[in-house]
N, C-alpha and C positions, 0 to 999 in steps of 0.2 A: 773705544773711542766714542765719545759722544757726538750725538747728531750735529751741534754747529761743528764742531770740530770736523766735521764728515763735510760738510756743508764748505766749509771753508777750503780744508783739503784739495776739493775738485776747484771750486774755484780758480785757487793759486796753481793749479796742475793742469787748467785749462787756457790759463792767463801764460804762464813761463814757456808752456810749448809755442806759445806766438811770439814770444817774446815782445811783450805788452808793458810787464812792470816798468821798461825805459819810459812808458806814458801813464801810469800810474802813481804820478803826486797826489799828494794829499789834496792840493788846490782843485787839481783835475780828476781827483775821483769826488769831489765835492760837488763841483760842476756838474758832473754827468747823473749824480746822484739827483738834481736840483733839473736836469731836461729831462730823467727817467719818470720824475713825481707830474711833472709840464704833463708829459705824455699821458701818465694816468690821470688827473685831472681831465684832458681835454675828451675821455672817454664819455664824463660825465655834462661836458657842455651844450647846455638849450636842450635838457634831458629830464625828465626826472628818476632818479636813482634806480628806479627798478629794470628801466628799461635797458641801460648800459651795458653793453656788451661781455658778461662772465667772461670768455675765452680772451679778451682783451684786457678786464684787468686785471686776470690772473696773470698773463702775460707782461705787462706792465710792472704788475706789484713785484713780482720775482724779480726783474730789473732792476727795481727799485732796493729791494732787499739783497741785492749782490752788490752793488753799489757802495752799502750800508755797510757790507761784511768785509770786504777789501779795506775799503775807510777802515774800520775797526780792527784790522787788522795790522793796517800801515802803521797804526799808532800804538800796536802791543795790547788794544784792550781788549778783557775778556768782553764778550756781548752779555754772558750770561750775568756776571757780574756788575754789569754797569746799566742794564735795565731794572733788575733789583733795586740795587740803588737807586734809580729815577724812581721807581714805584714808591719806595720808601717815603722820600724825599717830597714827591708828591700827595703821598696821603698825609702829609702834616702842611702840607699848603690848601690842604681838599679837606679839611676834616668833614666825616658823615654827615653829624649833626648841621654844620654850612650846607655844606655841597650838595647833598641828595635833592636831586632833582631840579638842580639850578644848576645854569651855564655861564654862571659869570667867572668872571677871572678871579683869582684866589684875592688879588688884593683887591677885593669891591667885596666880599662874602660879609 
């Protein structure tokens, strides 16, 4: 078994013993996914980056990635497969020769 698959697994085995999926829509793991990001965000607010608490946004970010992986799974999609895809997808909106070292939006390059 691959690791998301391990990942997901416990997830759903952690979720079904509470019997949770009854609150696990799409709309509202969307939601939670969108006040888990709030959350980490606010780690870094009137901060700068260095200073933010590791143990909190590791904390956070896992939240934020289980969130991610329920979503992605309510809807049948592989993760592995469909970040690929974004990658792809993105290196022809980013080409090198534009993008290196520039932050603008693909459609200003």
């Amino acid at each position: 078994m691959q690791d998301i698959e391990i990942i997901t697994q416990r997830l759903l085995e952690f979720r079904d013993a509470r019997d949770w999926d009854q609150f696990h829509n799409p709309k509202d793991l969307a939601v939670a996914l969108s006040v888990e990001a709030g959350e980490l965000l606010e780690i870094f607010l009137w901060k700068q980056p260095e200073v933010a608490d590791r143990d909190k946004v590791k904390e956070e970010l896992a939240d934020v990635l289980a969130y991610a992986f329920l979503l992605a799974n309510k809807y049948g999609f592989d993760i592995k497969e469909i970040l690929l895809e974004k990658i792809t997808d993105n290196a022809k909106k980013y080409p090198v020769d534009k993008a290196k070292g520039n932050a603008k939006k693909y459609n200003e390059l």
